[in-house]
N, C-alpha and C positions, 0 to 999 in steps of 0.2 A: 821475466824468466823465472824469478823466483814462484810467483803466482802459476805457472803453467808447473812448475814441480812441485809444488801442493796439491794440486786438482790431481797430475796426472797418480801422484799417491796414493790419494785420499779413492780416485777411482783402482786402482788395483786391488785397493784392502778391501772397498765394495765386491770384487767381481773374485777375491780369494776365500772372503768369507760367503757365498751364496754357495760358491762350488764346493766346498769343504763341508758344506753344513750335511749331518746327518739325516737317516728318511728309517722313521719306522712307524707303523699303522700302529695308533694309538687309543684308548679313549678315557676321555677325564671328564671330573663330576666338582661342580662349582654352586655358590650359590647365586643368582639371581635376582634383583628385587624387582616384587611386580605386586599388581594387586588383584587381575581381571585378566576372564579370557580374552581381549583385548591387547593384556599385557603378553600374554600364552602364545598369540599367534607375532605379537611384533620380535619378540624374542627368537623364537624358534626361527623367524625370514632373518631377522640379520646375523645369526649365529652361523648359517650355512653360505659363506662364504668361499672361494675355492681351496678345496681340499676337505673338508667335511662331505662325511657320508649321510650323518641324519642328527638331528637336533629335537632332544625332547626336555620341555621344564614343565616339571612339577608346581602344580598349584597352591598345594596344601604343604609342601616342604621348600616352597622355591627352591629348588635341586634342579638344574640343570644336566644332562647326559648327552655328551657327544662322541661319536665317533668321527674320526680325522686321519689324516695321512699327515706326518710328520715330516714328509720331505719337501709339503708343500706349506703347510701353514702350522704354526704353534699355538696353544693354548691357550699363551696371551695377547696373541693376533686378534684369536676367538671372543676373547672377553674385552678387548677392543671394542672390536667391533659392534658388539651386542650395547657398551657404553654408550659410544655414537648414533647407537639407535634409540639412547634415551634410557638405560636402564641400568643401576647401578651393578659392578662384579667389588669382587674380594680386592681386586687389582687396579681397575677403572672405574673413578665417578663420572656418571653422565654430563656433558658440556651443559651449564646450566638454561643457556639458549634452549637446549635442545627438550629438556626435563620440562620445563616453565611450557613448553609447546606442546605435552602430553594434554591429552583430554583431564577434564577435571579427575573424573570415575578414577585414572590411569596414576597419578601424582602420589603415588608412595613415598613415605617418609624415608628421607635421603640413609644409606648405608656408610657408616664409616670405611675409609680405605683401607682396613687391615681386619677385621673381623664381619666375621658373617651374621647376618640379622638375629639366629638363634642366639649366638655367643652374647651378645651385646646385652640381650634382652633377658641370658641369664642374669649377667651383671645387674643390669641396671635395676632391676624387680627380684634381685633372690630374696626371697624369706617374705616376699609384700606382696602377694598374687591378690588380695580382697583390695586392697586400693579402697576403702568402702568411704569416700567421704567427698566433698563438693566440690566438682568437676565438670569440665565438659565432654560430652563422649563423641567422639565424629566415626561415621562409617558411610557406608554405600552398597546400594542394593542393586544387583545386576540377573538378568537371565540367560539362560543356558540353552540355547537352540540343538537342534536333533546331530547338528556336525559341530558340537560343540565348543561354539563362538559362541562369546557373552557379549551384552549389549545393557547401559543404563537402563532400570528402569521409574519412572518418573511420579508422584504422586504416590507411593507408598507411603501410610501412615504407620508411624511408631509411635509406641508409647510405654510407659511402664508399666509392668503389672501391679508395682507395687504403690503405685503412684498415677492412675489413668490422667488426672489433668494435665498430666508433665507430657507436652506431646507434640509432635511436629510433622511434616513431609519430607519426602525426598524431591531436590530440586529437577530441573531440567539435567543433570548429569548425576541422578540416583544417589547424589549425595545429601547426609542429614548431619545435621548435629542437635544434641538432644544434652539437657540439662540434667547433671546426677547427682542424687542425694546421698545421706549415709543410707544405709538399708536398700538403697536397689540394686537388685541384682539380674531381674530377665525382663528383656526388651519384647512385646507383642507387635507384628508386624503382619500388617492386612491390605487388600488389593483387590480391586474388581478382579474377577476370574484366576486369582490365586485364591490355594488353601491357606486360611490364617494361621500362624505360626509365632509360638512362644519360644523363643532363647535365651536361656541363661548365658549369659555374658562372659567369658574366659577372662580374658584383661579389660578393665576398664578402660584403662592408659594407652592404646595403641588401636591404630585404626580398623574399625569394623571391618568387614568385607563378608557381606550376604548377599548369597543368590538362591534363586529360583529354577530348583531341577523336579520334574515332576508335578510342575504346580506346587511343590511344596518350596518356603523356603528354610535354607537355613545358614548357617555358620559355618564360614572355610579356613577363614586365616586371618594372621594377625601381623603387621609390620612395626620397624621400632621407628625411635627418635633417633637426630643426628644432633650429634654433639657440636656445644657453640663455639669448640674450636678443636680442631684437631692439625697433625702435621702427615701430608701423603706420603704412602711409603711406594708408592713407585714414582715413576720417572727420572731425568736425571738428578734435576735440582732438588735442594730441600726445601719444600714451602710450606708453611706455615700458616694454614685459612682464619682466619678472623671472622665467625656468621655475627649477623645482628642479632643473636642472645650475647654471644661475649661482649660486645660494642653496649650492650645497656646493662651489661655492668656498671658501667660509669655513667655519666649527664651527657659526656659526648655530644656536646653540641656541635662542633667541628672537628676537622680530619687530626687538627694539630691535639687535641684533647682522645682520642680515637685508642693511643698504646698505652692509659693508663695500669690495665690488668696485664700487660707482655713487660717478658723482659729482654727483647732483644732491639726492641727501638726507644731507645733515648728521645724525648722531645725538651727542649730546654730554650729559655729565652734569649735572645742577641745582645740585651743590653738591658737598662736601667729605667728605659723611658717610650720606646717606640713601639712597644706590645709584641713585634716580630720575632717568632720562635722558627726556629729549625729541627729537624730531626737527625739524632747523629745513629748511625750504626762503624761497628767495630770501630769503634774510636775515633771516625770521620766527620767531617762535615755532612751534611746531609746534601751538599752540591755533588758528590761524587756517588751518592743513590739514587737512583733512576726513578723517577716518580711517574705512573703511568696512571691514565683513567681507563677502564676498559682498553687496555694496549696503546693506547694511542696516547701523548705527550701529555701530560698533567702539567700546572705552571711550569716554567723554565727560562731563565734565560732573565728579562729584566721582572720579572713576574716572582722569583723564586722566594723573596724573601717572605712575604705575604699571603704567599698561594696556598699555604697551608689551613688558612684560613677561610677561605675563599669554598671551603668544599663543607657541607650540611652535613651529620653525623647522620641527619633522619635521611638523609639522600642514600645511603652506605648501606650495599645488598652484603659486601665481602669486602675483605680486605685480604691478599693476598702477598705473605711477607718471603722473601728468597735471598739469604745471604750468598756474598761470594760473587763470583762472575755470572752471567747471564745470559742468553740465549743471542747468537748472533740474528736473527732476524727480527729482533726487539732496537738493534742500533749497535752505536761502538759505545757511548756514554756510560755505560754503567761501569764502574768499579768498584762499588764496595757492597751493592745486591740492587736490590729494585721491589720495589713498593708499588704492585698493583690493585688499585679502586674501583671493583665492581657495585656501580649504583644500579638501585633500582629500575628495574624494566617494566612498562608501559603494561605489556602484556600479559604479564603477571603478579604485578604490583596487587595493593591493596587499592581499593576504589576510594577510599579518603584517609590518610593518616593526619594525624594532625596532633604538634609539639608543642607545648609552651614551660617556657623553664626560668627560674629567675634566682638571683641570690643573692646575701645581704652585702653585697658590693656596688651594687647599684646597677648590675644586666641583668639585660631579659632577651629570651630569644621564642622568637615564634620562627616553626616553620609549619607547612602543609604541602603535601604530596597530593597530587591526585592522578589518577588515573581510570581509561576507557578502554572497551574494546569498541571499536567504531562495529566491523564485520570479524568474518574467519582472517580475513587475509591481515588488515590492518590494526592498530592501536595506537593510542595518543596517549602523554602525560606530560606533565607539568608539576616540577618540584622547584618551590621558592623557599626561601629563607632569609632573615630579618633579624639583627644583630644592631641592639642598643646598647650604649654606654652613657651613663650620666651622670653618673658620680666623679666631680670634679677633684674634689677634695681627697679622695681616697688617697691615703700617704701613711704606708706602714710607717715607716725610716721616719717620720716628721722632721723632713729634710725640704722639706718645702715645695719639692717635686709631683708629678702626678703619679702613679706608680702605673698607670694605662690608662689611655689616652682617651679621651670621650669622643660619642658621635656614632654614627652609624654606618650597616654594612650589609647593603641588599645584594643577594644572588638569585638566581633564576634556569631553569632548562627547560624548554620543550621539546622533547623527544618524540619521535616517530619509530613504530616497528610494522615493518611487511614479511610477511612470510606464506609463500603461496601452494607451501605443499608440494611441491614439484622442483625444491632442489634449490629456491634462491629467498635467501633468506637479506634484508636491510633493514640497517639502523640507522637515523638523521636526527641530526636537530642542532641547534641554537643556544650557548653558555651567555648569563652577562652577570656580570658585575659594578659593584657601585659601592668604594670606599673612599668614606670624608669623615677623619676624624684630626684633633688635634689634644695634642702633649704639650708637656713642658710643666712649668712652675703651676703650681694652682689656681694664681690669681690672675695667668695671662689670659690676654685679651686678643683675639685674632686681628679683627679688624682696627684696635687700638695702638696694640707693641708689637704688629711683625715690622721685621725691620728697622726695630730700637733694640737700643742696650735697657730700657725701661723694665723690662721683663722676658725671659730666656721662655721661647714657644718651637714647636715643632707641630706641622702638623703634614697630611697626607686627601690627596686627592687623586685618586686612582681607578681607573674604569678598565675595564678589560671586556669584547665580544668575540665570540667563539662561536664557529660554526665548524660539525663535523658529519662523519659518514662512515658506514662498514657495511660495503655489498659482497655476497660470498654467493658461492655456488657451489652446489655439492653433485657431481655426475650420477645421476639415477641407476645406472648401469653398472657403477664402480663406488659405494658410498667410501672408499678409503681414497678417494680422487675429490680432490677442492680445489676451489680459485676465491682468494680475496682480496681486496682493494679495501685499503683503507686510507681517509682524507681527513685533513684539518687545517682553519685559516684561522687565526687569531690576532686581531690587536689588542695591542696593551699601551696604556698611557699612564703616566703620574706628571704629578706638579707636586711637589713638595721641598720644604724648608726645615733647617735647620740651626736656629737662632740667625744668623747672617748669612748663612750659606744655603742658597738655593739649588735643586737638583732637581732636573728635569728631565724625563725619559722616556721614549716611543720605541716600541716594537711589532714590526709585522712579520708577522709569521707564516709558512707555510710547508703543507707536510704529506707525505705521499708515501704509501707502503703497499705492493702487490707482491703477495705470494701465492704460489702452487705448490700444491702437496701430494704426492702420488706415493705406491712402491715399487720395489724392483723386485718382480718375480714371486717371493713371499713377503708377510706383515711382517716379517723377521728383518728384513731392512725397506727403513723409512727414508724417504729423503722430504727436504724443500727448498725451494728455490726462490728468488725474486730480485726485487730490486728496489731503490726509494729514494728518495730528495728530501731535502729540508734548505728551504730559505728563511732564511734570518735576515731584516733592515734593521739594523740601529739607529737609534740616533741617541744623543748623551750629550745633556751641557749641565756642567759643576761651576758653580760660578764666572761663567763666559767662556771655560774653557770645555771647546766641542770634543768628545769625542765617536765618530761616526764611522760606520763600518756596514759592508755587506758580505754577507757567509753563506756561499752556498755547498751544499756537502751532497752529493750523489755518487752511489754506489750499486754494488750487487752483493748477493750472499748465496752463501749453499752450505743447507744441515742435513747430514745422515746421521741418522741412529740405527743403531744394533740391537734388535732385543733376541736374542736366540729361543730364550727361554723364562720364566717367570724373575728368576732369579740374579739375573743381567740385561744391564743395559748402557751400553756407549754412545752417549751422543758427540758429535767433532761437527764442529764449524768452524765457516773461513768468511772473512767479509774482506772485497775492496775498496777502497771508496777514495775519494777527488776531494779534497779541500781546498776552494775558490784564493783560501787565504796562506794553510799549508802547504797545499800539493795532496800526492797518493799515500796514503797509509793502509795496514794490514791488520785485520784484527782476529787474531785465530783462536777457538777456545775450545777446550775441550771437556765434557762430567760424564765421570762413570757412576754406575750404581751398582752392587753387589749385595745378594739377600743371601749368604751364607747358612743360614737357618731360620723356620718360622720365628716373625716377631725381633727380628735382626736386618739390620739397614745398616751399608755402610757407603759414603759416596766421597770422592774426590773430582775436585775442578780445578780446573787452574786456566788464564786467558788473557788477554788483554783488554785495555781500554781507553779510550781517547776522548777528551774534553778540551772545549775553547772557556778560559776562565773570563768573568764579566766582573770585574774586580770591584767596582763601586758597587752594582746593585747587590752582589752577594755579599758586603761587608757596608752594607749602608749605616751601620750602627756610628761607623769611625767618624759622620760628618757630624756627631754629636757630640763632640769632643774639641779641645783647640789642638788636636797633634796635628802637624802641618805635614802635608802632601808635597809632594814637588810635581806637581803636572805636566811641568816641562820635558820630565824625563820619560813617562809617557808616552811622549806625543812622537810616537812611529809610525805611522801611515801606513807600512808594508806588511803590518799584523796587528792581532789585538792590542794596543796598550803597547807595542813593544815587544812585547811577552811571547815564547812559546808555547802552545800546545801542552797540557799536561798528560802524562803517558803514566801508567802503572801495570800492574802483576801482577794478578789477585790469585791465592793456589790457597784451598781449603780441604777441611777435612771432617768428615761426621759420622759419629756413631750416634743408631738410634735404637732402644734394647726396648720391647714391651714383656713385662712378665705378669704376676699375679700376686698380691696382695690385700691379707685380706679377704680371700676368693673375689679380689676384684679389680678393674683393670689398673693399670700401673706403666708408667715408662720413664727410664732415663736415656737424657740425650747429652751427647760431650762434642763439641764444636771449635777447633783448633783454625784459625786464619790468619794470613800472611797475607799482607798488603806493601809491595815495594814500589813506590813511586822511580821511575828514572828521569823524570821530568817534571816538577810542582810550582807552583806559582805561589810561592813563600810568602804568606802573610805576618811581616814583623812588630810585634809590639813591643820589641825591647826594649827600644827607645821609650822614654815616658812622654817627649819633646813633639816623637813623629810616630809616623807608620810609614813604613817600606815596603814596595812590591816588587822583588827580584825572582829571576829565574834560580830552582836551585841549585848547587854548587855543592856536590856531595852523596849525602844520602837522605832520604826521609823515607819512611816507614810506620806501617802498626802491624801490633802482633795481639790477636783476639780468640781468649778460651773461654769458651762460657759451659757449664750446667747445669743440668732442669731434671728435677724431680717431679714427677705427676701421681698422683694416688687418692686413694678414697679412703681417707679413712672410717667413714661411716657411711650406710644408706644416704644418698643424695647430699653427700658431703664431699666438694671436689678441693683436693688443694696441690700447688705448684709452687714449688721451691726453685731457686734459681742463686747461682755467683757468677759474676763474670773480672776477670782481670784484664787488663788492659795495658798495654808496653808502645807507647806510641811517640816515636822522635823525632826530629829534622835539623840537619846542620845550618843553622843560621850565621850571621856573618860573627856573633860572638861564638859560636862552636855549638854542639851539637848539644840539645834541651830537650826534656819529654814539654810534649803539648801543652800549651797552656790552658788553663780552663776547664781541663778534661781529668777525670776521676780517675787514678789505677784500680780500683774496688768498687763492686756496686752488687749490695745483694738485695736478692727479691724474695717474696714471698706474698702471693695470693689464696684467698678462703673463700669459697661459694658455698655457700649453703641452702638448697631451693625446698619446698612445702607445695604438695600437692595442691595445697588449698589456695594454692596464688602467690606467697610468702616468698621471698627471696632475701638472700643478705648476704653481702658484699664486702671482703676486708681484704686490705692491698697495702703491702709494707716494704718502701722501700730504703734500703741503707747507705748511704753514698758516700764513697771514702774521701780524703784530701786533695786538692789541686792545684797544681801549681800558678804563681799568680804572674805575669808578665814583671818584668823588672821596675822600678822605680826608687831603687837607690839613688837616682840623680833628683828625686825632687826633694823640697823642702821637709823635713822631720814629722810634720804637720801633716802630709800629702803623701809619704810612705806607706806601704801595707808589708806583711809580712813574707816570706818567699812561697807559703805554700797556705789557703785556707784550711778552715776546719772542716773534719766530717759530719757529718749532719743526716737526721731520721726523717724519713713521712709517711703521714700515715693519711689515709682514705677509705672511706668508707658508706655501703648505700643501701638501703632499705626501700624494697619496691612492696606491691601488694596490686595484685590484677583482680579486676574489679568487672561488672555490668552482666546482664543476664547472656548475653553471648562473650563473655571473657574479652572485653576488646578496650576497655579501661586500664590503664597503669597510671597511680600512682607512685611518685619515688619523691624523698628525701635523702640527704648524704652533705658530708662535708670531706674537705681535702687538709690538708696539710693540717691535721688534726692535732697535733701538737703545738702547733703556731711559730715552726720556728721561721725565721726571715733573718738575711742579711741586714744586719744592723745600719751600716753604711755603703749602699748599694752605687752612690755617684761619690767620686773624691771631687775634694771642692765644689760641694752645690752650694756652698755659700757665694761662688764668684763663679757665676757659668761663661763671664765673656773672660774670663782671665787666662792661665796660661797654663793651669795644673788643671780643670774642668776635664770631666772623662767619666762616659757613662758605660764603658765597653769592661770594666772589670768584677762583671756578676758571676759570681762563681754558687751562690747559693737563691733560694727562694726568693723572692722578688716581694713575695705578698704574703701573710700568715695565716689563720686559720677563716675559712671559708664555707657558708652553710647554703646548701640549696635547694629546693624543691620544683616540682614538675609534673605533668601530667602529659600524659600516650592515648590518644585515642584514634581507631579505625575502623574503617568498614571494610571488610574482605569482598 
């Protein structure tokens, strides 16, 4: 009943706000990014959708001009629409899918979501219009037929005048790229049955685009660069894109190394000894942030603590970061935001990348990307990566420990892309994995001392294969009309040990998500609908004692939004869904957006969200330790562990302000969130003796303000300031404590500095306040730590230089934790790891000290 008075609501406000909404004959002028009449004609078709009277874009100012009826479609419908057709507006970036499927000619350099190409490219280039120094210059030369469609045209020679040896063609899609010196300034450009033509060059830095009108050619336009990270200012949520320039910021060789330059994702290690990191946001575990690959489930479950590792940096097209609640048709799991991984696509990829990275700790990592276009329709790729460790000895603490684990760590994909023109677009392929490495004291011996007190070992053997799927279809007739289906089946396995205690784990996964997206009457309300499964098989043995469980969760969902007008937008969702273990739960959430003035973003969410906790594997650090477990207590049959369902609240709030400093761009953003568990599965280390898993009894809560200053203070000089505080507690059976382990303070501050000439440098500083340390008054004087650690500095830093006669070389060096500081005493009692005080779960600071690395980027486009 409850659920039929939601719908029947949620439909009234639908069918109150359609009828109420206003109608007046309008017309509005936007900008467009395009490059070609190619781009001219796809534009103008997907702009006149119904209610538009006529649709013209300008070539030479990408200025778009519509006329429209107001009663039927809105302006942001319009530039919708024209997105989805592959083209960026002021409002809408194009689905990257879609853009990567433009013709080569057509692939304009991406538009930020708040300024228009002119604006940007004041910034970016004021007072630097000669650029006059060693670069590469990319353009394209197109013709201009008598009904004014343009079309590549192929084998035109260019070259400079001031420089003739310096020279090239244009390929199969009338693109060139041509090598520039200081002093050149006009490109000569010749062509069977064209008049030859000299141009002086406008911007060096921004893509050519010459065509042929009159047999003569010349010079029309110019687009800009997209910056390596920006935050969208429409829709409901606030996300935060990660490209791969901000990602080679750092060495990033995996996803868990990925937020070094961000300050809104914490990555921090589990322990002392097992190399497993987690990601925290607003003062959480990273088990309560939804970790997605391309929308679809990234590790989870027995997979999570290591999964972070498991993903390639050089695999990483995007990273897309979104505090707070999250989209019901993404799941009920998220609570504290969600982290989605867009990897590289087949389709558009580079035809060979290839990484190798190493540092004086004793790894190295290779990976190689490659990719094909088989035909139009199809494309193939293959991205592997190779993950050594072999420095056994490595032991800041000279505690006798490893400080990370040796051994190796293969991953793999081969992906498929179809897309046939006509509306149905898939993606497939095949994940694996292959991790075997081993821990512990330095001088253990796997096959000598597992399973003696001779020498304290841990080690890991873990495989995981993953096959997935996303077929979509888009109605030729209605492009605002889709259907997708998305699939995923996963095993996961480990075998591993920890000094006497064995842990053994399998998981079979399975996963299913169809949705339909249509509107109702105008683009002014969106709905979607659908429905989805997830099976989960456990299986779980800790020292003989089983615990084994099957979870199946299937439900439905339905999201309307509301966009009236540029300036707003409500999205409301409702999910129900069937727990095999819990029963029926509800997950309703709701995010507004409001643009009160140009350069002004403000948005509020609040929702729900439900998780099943996997207490061993998401706390695997604790069998590293002699705290004693009670299993017995445990052992309830009729649910996880015993244990209920964890439920929380998540209600946010965000300001985000862009102005101008400097005459150049500038933004602060201030980010207020409340996190109210009503249900948590209390992880206690108060005891020094044990660790306890109860349901909570009370309250538990985080409360997160972060931030962020952006500005230039000079020509190609980007820097970002950031603080965040943190208020995070839970009533434990001693009374209520803030979190342990976890920082109230943490400020940031990042430096980019780039050089036309290839030059890049990188500095990243971060400040991390004190933490509270789990109790340990009851052990011996000896085995004691203090109630709260110290705060502590780091610093990082990297130095690239792009190299080879087509720019497709990077070198880079950098070092991390540039001041060397480390946890002095990171395991209590490693002098007695089988004893009764041994505990590698109390790291509250760096693990490892100063760190040097280098590397090399090479591709073929």
């Amino acid at each position: 009943m409850k659920l039929l008075v939601r719908l029947t609501s949620l439909l009234l406000f639908i069918f109150i706000a359609n009828y109420t909404y206003a109608q007046t004959d309008s017309t509005t002028n936007f900008t467009v990014a395009g490059n070609c009449g190619m781009c001219k004609k796809r534009i103008e078709t997907a702009a006149k959708i119904p209610g538009v009277e006529s649709a013209l874009w300008d070539l030479k100012t990408h200025q778009i001009t519509v006329k429209y009826k107001s009663k039927t479609v809105t302006s942001t419908a319009i530039q919708e629409a024209i997105a989805k057709a592959g083209h960026d507006t002021p409002l809408f970036n194009a689905p990257d899918e879609v853009y990567n499927s433009l013709h080569e000619c057509c692939l304009y350099d991406r538009l930020d979501d708040k300024l228009n190409a002119k604006a940007a490219h004041d910034h970016d280039h004021a007072g630097d219009h000669d650029h006059d120094h060693d670069h590469i210059v990319t353009g394209v030369v197109v013709n201009e037929n008598s009904k004014g469609n343009l079309s590549p045209i192929v084998g035109v020679n260019v070259k400079w005048l001031e420089a003739p040896t310096v020279a090239t063609t244009t390929n199969e899609n009338g693109v060139f790229k041509i090598k520039h010196d200081k002093g050149y300034k006009s490109l000569i450009f010749s062509h069977s049955g064209l008049q030859s033509d000299t141009i002086v060059v406008k911007d060096l830095h921004e893509v050519l685009v010459v065509h042929a009108q009159d047999n003569v050619l010349s010079e029309v336009i110019v687009s800009r660069k997209r910056k390596s990270s920006y935050i969208s200012a429409v829709g409901g949520n606030r996300v935060e894109v990660l490209t791969t320039r901000e990602l080679f910021k750092a060495a990033c060789c995996d996803l868990s190394e990925s937020f070094e330059t961000n300050a809104s994702v914490d990555v921090v290690s589990n322990d002392a000894v097992t190399g497993s990191k987690q990601i925290q946001m607003l003062g959480l575990s990273g088990i309560y942030t939804q970790l997605t690959v391309e929308n679809l489930p990234g590790p989870r479950g027995f997979a999570t603590p290591l999964g972070l590792n498991s993903i390639a940096g050089s695999w990483i097209n995007s990273i897309e970061i979104s505090k707070g609640i999250g989209s019901v048709v993404n799941g009920y799991e998220n609570m504290a935001g969600q982290i989605n991984v867009e990897l590289k696509k087949p389709h558009n990829s580079e035809k060979l990348f290839f990484n190798a990275y190493a540092n004086n700790m004793g790894r190295t990592d290779i990976n190689l990307n490659l990719a094909h276009k088989i035909n139009e329709d199809w494309s193939v790729g293959l991205l592997l990566h190779d993950n050594f460790m072999y420095n056994k000895n490595l032991n800041f603490s000279d505690n006798g420990f490893r400080d990370i684990p040796v051994g190796n760590l293969f991953s793999g994909i081969n992906r498929w892309h179809y897309e046939n023109g006509k509306g149905t677009i898939a993606q497939f392929g095949v994940k694996f994995l292959k991790d075997d490495r081993t821990g512990g004291q330095v001088d253990f011996n796997k096959s000598r001392d597992r399973g003696t007190k001779d020498k304290y070992g841990l080690g890991f053997d873990n495989q995981r294969l993953e096959g997935f799927a996303k077929i979509g279809y888009v109605f030729p007739e209605n492009r605002l009309r889709s259907i997708g289906l998305q699939l995923s089946a996963s095993n996961y396995k480990q075998n591993s040990f920890f000094g006497l205690t064995d842990y053994l784990s399998k998981q079979t996964n399975g996963y299913a998500n169809l949705i339909f997206q249509d509107v109702i009457g105008t683009v002014a309300h969106k709905y979607k609908v659908g429905a989805s499964v997830t099976y989960d098989n456990y299986e779980e043995t800790v020292n003989k004692n089983q615990f084994d469980r099957k979870e199946v969760v299937s439900g439905a969902f339905a999201e309307y939004t509301f966009s009236p007008s540029e300036k707003f937008d409500a999205v409301l969702g409702l999910r129900q869904d069937y727990n095999s273990i819990y029963g029926w739960f509800t997950t309703p959430r709701a995010v507004l957006r409001y643009s009160p003035a140009s350069g002004t973003t403000l948005r509020l969410s609040s929702g729900r969200g439900q998780r099943t906790a996997n207490i061993f594997a998401e706390n695997m650090s604790i069998f590293a330790s002699s705290r004693a477990i009670d299993y017995q207590a445990l052992q309830n049959k009729g649910t996880a562990y015993g244990l209920k369902p964890e439920v929380s609240w998540n209600t946010g709030l965000s300001v985000d302000q862009n102005f101008q400093v400097f005459g150049r761009e500038a933004g602060v953003s201030v980010e207020l969130f409340h996190n109210n568990f009503q249900n948590q599965v209390v992880i206690d280390y108060e005891d020094p003796r044990a660790i306890s898993f109860y349901n909570l009894d009370g309250k538990s809560f985080s409360n997160s303000i972060q931030t962020e200053l952006r500005f230039m203070p000079a020509k190609h000089f980007e820097a970002r300031l950031a603080y965040r505080l943190l208020d995070v507690k839970t009533d434990y059976h001693v009374g209520r404590l803030q979190k342990p382990l976890t920082a109230k303070h943490r400020g940031f501050m990042n430096l980019a500095y780039t050089l036309h000439s290839g030059w890049s440098f990188d500095y990243t500083l971060n400040v991390v306040g004190s933490k509270r340390l789990p109790s340990t008054v009851d052990n011996p004087v000896e085995y004691q730590l203090p109630a709260y650690s110290k705060a502590y500095t780091t610093m990082n830093a990297q130095v690239s230089k792009t190299l080879g006669k087509h720019k497709n070389i990077d070198i880079y060096i950098g070092g991390e934790n540039l001041g060397n500081y480390f946890q002095k005493e990171p395991i209590l009692a490693a002098n007695d790891p089988f004893g009764s005080y041994f505990d590698t779960n109390l790291l509250w600071g760096p693990l490892t000290g100063r760190m040097f690395y280098t590397g090399i980027r090479y591709h073929i486009k």
